[in-house]
C-alpha positions, -999 to +999 in steps of 0.1 A: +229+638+051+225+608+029+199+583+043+225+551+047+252+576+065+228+588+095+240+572+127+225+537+139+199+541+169+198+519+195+165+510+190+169+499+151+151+467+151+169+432+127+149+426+092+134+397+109+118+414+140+106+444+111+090+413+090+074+399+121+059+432+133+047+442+101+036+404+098+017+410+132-001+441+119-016+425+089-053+425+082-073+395+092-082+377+062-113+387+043-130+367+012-150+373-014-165+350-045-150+361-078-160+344-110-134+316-128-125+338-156-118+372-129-096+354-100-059+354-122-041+366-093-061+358-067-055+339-036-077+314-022-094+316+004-114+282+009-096+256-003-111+238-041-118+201-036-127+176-067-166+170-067-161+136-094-131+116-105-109+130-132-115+115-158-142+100-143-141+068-164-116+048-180-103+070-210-079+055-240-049+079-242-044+071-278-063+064-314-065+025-319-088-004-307-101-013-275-095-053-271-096-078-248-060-088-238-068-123-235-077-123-273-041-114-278-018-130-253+003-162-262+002-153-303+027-148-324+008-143-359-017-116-365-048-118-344-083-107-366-108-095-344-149-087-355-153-049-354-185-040-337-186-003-333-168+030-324-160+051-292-152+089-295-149+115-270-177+126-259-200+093-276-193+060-258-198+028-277-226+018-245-216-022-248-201-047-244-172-063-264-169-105-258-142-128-272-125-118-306-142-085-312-124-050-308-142-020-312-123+016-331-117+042-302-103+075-306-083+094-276-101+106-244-132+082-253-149+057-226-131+025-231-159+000-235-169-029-212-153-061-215-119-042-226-091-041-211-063-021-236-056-002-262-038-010-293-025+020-313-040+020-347-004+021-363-001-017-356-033-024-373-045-029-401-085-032-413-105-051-434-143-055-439-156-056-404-122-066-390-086-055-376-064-074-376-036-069-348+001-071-362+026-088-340+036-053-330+007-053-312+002-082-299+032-075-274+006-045-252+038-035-233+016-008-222-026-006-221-029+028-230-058+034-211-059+064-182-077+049-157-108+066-139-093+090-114-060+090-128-052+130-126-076+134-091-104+116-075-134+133-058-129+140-023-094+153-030-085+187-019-068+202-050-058+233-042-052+245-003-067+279+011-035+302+004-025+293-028-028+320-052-041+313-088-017+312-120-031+299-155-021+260-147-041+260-115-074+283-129-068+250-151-073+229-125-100+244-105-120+244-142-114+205-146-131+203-109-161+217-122-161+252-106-170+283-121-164+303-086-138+306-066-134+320-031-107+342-025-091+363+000-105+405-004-071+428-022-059+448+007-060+485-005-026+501-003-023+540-010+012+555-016+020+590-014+056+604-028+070+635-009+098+662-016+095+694-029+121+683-059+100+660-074+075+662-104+052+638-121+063+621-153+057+642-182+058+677-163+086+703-164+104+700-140+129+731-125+166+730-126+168+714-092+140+688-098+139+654-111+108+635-124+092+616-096+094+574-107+095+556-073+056+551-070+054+539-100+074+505-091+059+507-058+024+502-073+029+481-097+045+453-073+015+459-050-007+449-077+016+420-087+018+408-046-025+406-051-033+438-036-050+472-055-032+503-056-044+538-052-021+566-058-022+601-039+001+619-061+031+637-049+030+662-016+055+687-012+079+690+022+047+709+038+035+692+076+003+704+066-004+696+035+013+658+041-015+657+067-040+662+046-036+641+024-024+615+045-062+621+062-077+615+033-067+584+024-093+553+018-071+526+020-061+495+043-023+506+036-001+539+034+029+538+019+048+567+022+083+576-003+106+597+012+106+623+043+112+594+063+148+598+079+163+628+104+164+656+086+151+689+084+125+683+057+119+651+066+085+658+078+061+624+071+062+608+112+056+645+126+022+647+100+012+609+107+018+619+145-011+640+137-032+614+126-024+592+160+004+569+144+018+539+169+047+530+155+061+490+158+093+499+146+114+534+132+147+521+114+157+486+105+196+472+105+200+470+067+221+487+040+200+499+020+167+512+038+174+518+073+149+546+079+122+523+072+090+526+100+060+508+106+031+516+125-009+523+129-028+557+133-055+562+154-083+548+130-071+518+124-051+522+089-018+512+088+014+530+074+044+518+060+072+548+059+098+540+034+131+556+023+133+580-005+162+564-027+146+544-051+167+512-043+161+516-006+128+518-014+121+486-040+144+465-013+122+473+019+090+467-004+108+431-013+110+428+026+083+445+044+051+453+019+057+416+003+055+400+031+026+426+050+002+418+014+009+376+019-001+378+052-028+401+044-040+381+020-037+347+041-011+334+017+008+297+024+043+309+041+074+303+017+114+295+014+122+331+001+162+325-001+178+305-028+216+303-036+239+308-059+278+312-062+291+347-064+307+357-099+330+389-081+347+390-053+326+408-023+340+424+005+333+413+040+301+434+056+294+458+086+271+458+115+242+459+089+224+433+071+230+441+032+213+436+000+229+438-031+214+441-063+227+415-085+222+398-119+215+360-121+230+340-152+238+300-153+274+289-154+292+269-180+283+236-159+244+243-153+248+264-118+231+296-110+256+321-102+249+359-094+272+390-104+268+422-078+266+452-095+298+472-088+274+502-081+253+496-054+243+536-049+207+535-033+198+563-059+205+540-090+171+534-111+195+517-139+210+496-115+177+479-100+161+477-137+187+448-146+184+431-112+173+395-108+180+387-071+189+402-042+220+391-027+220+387+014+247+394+031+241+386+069+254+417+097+292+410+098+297+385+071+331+374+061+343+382+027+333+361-001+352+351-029+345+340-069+324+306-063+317+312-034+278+307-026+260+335-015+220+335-005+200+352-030+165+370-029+151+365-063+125+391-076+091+390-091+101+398-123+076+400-157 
C-alpha cells in the first residue's frame, strides 16, 4: 500500500502541533568558542557587541583636501590655500590646519584638526606649496567626511544571540575587533536508510533493487541547517538488525528513512520500541509525508521517523528537522512563507494539508510567480531536483486559478 493511500488515524496530529512537539523536544542550547575564520555557519550563541566606534575617528571618504569650510564659503573665484602636509590611511597628519591652509588626504585617513570637509582632488589643482580650490569646489554640497561612529558605535550590540554567521556578518564581527565567536554546539543527527531493496551508490544492485539516494539529501540539509551529520548506512527490513544499529548510535538525533508506515515490513517503531521510544506524535495531516513520527527512547536520544518516498521525505525534513536543528541550535524564529501567484491552474485540496513542489520564476511585470509540477508522485527524485518553493495548500482549500496567489515555502537552495 502506497504510503499517501493508508487510511487517516484519528490521532494524526496538524503540521503545526508536529512543529511544536518536535520544537518542544529540542536540545537546550549548548555553546562553544570557535575561532573567526571556523564559525561560517555557525549560530551565535552570545550576542557580538562593538568594543570602539567604527571608524573610530573622522575618516574622509574620498582622495582630495581637508579644508576649512569657512576658507571657502561666500567665493566665487578660486580659493589658494598653503599646503602643509599629508594624511593617509593608516598615518594621520597629527596637527592642526588654521586659516587658508589645506592639507592632501587620501580615502579612509584621519581628517585633521581644525577641518571640517573634504574637497575631491578633481576640483583642484596644485602648485608649489598650494591648491587652489576651483569654483567647483567651492560649492561643498557634500563634506565627504564619514564621521566617527558612522557604521557602529561601541556599546552597540551588532549581532543578536541566534543569528547564524554568513560572509557579510563574519565581516562584521571582524570590524568589532573579535577573533572569537561564541556559538551554539552542532546537534549530531544520525540517519539510518531501511528496506531490503535498496543499495549504496556505486554497488550492484539486483533486478528488484534501486540505488539508495535519500540520505544523501537528508545529510547534506542537516549540515546546511548548522548541525553534523553521521551516517549508519543502510539496514535491511530485519527488527533485529534495525535495533542494533539503531542502539548504537552516538548522536543527539535519529533520523530514520523508510519502514515508517503500516505495513508488513515496516518494522523501524517495533525496533525503536526496543530501545524505550515515547512517541509525541505517529502521522501528520499532510500530503506528502503522513507517516512521519516523533519521539524519545529511553536514554534520552531523540528520533525522527520519516517516510520512505524521497519527496515525502525532503518535505517533512523542510518541516520537522528544520525547524527541530533552529531550535536546537537556539536560532532567532522566522516568517517561513512568502507568496507568489500561481502560473497553473490547481485544483481545490482534501482533508490534508499539501505541499507541492514547484518552480519559482519572475513574471513579465517583476512578480514572483510559482509553476506546480504536474507530477507531484512522492517517488519523483527529478521532480524535487528543479524545485524552488514549496507551495502550501491549507486542508480543504478552494481551487486556485492562473494569478492567483498561493503561499510558498522557499528552499535552501546552493
Amino acid at each position: 500500500m502506497v504510503e499517501d493511500d493508508v487510511p487517516l488515524k484519528p490521532n494524526l496530529v496538524t503540521v503545526a502541533h508536529a512543529q511544536y512537539r518536535v520544537r518542544a523536544g529540542a536540545l537546550a542550547v549548548e555553546s562553544e568558542t570557535v575561532a573567526l575564520n571556523k564559525a561560517l555557519g555557525r549560530v551565535l550563541a552570545q550576542d557580538v557587541t562593538a568594543t570602539r566606534d567604527q571608524p573610530p575617528f573622522n575618516a574622509s571618504a574620498m582622495d582630495g583636501y581637508a579644508v576649512r569650510s569657512q576658507d571657502l564659503t561666500r567665493r566665487v573665484n578660486p580659493a589658494t590655500l598653503k599646503l602643509i602636509g599629508e594624511s593617509q590611511a593608516g598615518k594621520d597628519f597629527g596637527g592642526v590646519v588654521h586659516r587658508n591652509e589645506a592639507v592632501r588626504i587620501f580615502t579612509g585617513a584621519t581628517v585633521p584638526r581644525g577641518c571640517d570637509a573634504v574637497v575631491i582632488q578633481e576640483n583642484t589643482t596644485t602648485g608649489e606649496g598650494t591648491v587652489t580650490i576651483q569654483p567647483d569646489g567651492l560649492k561643498l554640497t557634500k563634506t565627504h567626511i564619514r564621521p566617527a561612529g558612522q557604521d557602529f558605535k561601541s556599546g552597540e550590540v551588532l549581532l543578536k544571540a541566534g543569528e547564524r554567521l554568513d560572509p557579510w556578518r563574519l565581516s562584521l564581527v571582524a570590524a568589532a575587533g573579535l577573533d572569537k565567536v561564541t556559538v551554539a554546539r552542532r546537534p549530531v543527527v544520525a540517519v539510518l536508510s531501511t528496506g531490503d531493496e535498496l543499495v549504496p551508490p556505486g554497488g550492484v544492485p539486483d533486478g528488484d533493487q534501486i540505488f539508495e539516494s535519500g540520505s544523501h539529501a537528508i545529510m547534506a540539509l542537516i549540515k546546511q541547517w548548522g548541525g553534523k551529520a553521521v551516517s549508519l548506512g543502510v539496514a535491511g527490513d530485519k527488527k533485529k538488525s534495525l535495533y542494533h544499529a539503531l542502539k548504537k548510535a552516538d548522536a543527539d538525533l535519529i533520523v530514520t528513512i523508510g519502514g515508517a508506515s503500516v505495513g508488513d515490513h515496516d518494522l523501524v517503531k517495533p525496533a525503536l520500541a526496543k530501545l524505550g521510544l515515547d512517541l509525541a506524535f505517529d502521522g501528520v495531516k499532510v500530503r506528502p509525508g503522513k507517516p512521519t513520527a516523533f519521539g524519545v527512547v529511553k536514554d534520552g536520544r531523540r528520533v525522527l521517523s520519516l517516510p520512505g518516498n524521497p519527496a515525502s521525505a525532503f518535505v517533512m525534513a523542510q518541516l520537522m528537522l528544520k525547524a527541530w536543528l533552529e531550535t536546537s541550535l537556539g536560532m532567532l524564529a522566522r516568517k517561513d512563507y512568502a507568496h507568489a501567484a500561481t502560473t497553473v491552474a490547481i485544483a481545490a485540496n482534501g482533508p490534508r494539508e499539501a505541499f507541492l513542489r514547484g518552480a519559482c520564476s519572475l513574471s513579465p511585470d517583476g512578480r514572483m510567480q510559482v509553476t506546480s509540477f504536474s507530477d507531484q508522485d512522492s517517488s519523483l527524485i527529478t521532480v524535487f531536483a528543479r524545485t524552488d518553493a514549496l507551495i502550501h495548500l491549507p486542508a480543504g482549500a478552494e481551487a486556485k486559478a492562473p494569478g492567483d496567489l498561493v503561499d510558498i515555502l522557499p528552499l535552501d537552495r546552493l
